[in-house]
C-alpha positions as semicolon CSV with decimal commas, in nm:
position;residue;x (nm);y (nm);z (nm)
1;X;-12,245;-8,774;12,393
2;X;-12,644;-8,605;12,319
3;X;-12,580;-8,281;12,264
4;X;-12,899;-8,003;12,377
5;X;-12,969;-7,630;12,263
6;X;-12,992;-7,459;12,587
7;X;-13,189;-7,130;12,440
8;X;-13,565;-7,053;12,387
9;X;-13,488;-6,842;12,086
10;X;-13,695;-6,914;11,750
11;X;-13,483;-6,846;11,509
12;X;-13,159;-6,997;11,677
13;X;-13,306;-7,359;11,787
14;X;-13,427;-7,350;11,383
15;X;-13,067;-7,300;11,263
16;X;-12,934;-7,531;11,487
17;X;-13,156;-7,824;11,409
18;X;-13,081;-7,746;11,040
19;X;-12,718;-7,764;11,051
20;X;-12,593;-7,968;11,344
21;X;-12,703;-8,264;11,467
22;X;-12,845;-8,197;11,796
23;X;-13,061;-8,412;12,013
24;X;-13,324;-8,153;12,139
25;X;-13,325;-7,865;12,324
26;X;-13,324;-7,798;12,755
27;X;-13,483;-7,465;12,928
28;X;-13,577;-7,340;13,209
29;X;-13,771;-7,042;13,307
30;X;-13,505;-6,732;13,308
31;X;-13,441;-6,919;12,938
32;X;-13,812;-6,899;12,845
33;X;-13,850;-6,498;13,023
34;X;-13,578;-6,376;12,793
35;X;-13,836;-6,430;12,490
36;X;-14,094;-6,215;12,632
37;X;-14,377;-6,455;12,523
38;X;-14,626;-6,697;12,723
39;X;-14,416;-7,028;12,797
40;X;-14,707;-7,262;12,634
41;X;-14,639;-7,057;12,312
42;X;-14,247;-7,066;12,307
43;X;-14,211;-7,431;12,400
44;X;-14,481;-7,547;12,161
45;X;-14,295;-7,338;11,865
46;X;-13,996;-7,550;12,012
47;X;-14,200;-7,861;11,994
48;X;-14,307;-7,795;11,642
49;X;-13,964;-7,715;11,537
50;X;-13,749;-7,994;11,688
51;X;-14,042;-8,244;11,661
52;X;-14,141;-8,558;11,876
53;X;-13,810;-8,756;11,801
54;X;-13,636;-8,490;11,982
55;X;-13,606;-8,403;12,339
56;X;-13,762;-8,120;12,550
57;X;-13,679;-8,010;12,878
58;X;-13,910;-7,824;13,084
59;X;-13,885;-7,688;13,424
60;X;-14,163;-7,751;13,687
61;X;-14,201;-7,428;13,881
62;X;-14,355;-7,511;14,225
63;X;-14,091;-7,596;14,481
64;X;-14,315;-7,843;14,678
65;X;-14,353;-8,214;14,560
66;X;-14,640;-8,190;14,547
67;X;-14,719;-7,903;14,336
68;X;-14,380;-8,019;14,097
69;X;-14,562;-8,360;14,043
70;X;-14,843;-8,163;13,935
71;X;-14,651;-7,971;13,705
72;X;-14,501;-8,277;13,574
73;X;-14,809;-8,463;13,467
74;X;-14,929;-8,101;13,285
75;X;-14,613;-8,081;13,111
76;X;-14,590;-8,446;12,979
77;X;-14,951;-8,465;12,922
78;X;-14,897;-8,153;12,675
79;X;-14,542;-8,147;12,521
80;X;-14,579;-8,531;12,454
81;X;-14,384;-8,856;12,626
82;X;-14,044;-8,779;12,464
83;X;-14,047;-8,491;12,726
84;X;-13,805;-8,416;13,037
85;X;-13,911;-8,257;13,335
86;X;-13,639;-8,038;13,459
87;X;-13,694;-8,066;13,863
88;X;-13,465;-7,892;14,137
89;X;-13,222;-8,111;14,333
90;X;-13,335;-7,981;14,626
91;X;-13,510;-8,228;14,938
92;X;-13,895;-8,187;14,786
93;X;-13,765;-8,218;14,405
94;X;-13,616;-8,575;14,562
95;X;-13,940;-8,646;14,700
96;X;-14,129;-8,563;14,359
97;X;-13,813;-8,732;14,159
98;X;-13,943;-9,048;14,305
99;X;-14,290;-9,055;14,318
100;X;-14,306;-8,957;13,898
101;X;-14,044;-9,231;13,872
102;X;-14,332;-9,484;13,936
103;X;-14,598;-9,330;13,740
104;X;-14,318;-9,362;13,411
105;X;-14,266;-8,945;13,373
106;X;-13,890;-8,855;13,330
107;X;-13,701;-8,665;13,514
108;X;-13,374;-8,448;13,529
109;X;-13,223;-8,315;13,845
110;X;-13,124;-7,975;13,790
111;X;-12,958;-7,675;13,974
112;X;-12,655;-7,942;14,045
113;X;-12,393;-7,754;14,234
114;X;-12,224;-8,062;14,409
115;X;-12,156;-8,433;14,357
116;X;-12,431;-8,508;14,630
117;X;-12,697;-8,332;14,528
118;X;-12,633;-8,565;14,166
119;X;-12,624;-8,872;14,365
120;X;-12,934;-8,849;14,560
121;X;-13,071;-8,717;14,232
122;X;-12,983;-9,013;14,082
123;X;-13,081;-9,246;14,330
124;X;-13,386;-9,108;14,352
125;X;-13,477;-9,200;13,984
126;X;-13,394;-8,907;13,784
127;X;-13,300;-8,977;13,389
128;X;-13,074;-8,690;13,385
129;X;-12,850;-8,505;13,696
130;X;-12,767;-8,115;13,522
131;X;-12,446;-7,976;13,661
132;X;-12,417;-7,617;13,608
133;X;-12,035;-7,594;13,509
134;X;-11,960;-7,206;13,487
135;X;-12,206;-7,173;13,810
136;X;-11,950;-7,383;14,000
137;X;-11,664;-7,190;13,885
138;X;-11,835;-6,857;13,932
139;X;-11,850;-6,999;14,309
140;X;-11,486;-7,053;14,324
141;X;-11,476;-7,463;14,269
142;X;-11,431;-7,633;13,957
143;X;-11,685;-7,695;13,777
144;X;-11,498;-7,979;13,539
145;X;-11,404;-8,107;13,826
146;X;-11,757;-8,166;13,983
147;X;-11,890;-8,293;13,707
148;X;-11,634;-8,544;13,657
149;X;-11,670;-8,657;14,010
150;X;-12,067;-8,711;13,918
151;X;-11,998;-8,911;13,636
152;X;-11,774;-9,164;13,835
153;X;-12,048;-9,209;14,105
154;X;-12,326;-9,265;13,780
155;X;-12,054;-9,551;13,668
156;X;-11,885;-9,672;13,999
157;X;-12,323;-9,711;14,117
158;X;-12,497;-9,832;13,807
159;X;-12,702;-9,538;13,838
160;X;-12,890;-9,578;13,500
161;X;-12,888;-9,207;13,517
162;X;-12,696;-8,912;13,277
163;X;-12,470;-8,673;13,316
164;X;-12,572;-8,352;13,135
165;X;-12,352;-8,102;13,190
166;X;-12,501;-7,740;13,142
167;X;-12,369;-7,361;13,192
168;X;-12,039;-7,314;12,954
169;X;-11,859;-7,030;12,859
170;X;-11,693;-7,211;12,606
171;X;-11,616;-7,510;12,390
172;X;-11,270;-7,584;12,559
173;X;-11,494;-7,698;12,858
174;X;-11,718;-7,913;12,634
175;X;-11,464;-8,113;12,525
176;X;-11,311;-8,195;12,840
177;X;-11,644;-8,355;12,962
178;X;-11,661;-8,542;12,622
179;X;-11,321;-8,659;12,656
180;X;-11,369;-8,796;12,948
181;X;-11,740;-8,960;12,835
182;X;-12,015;-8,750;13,026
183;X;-12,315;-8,835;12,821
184;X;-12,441;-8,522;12,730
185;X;-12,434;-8,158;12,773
186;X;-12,683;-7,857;12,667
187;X;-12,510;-7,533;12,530
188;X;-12,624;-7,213;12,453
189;X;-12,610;-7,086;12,040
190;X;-12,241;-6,901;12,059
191;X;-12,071;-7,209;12,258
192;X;-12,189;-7,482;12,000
193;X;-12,155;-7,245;11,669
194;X;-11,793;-7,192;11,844
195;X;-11,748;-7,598;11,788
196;X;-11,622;-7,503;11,466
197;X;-11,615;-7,153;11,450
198;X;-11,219;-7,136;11,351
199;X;-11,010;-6,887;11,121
200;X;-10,777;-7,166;11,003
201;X;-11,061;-7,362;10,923
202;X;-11,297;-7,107;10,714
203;X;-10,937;-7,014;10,496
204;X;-10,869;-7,343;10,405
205;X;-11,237;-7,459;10,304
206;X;-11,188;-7,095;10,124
207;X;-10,891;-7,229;9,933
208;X;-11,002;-7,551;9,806
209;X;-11,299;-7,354;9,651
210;X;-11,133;-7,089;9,458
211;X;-10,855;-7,345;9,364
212;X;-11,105;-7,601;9,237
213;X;-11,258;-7,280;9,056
214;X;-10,938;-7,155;8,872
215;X;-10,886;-7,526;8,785
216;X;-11,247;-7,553;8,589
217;X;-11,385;-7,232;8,568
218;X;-11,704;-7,400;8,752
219;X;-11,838;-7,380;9,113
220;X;-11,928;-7,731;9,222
221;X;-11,869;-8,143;9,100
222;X;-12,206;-8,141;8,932
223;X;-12,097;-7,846;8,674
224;X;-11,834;-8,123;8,496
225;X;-11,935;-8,446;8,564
């Protein structure tokens, strides 16, 4: 399962890509208005920081085809090929969906609330379908649910198409969807530090230091080998 920073923040994505192994990072434009800075500059910090081997997802604004196509081409043409362009599921981000499909630009369908929006999504050539799981809760379904139901029609279709599950509130929800093998998901900072972000887990690490330092008197292997 790919697993995506959903955040615009500097010094957060840098952390991230230092410690975990993350596969790039997804926004969108409330994401990229929270930083208070021009969108070229953010996402080409971003770019710089997670670097070309990495993914970046960015949002086409316009909600006509034609205008998101346009978009699209500006967005590739600047943030480089291993770039995703985030476009609405709604009837014109179909339409655009298919049109960059032939000209080789990538696509995710995002704003998933329902299995059918993901489907025509998919079948309209997107790369990615983005259901927003805490969205769909927050609207009284299930959100787990949904997106379960979207990855059966990617596999029971041969959609070559995946299932990135976004919006969590936390990492009890991620690990349903990787359980069950949805191929990727984009979290925000607190959900994926929260992976391993365990009481238990800090004492014991805690214990096998101190132990190992009454036992030599040293701090690490290196000091008596």
């Amino acid at each position: 399962m790919k697993l995506f920073i959903d955040d615009a923040d500097i010094e957060a994505i840098k952390r991230l890509i230092d410690l975990y192994p993350i596969d790039g990072v997804t926004t969108n434009p409330t994401i990229l208005a929270r930083t208070g800075k021009e969108p070229k500059e953010v996402l080409s910090e971003i770019r710089t920081i997670i670097g070309e081997e990495r993914t970046l997802f960015v949002q086409a604004v316009p909600l006509d085809a034609e205008g998101i196509i346009e978009d699209a081409r500006k967005i590739v043409a600047y943030f480089g090929k291993n770039t995703i362009v985030k476009i609405p599921s709604i009837p014109e981000g179909f339409k655009a969906i298919r049109e960059l499909k032939i000209e080789g630009i990538h696509t995710c369908g995002t704003i998933v609330y329902t299995p059918l929006q993901g489907y025509l999504a998919a079948k309209a050539g997107a790369d990615y379908v983005a259901p927003y799981v805490n969205r769909i809760d927050n609207m009284g379904y299930d959100g787990i649910t949904v997106t379960k139901k979207m990855q059966d029609i990617m596999e029971n279709h041969g959609y070559d198409c995946t299932v990135l599950a976004a919006s969590f509130r936390n990492s009890n929800q991620v690990l349903e969807l990787c359980e069950y093998g949805v191929g990727a998901v984009t979290c925000a900072t607190d959900v994926i530090d929260n992976f391993v972000k365990n009481v238990a887990i800090d004492k014991v690490v805690d214990d096998f230091v101190k132990d190992f330092e009454k036992l030599t008197g040293k701090h690490s292997m290196k000091d008596v080998l």
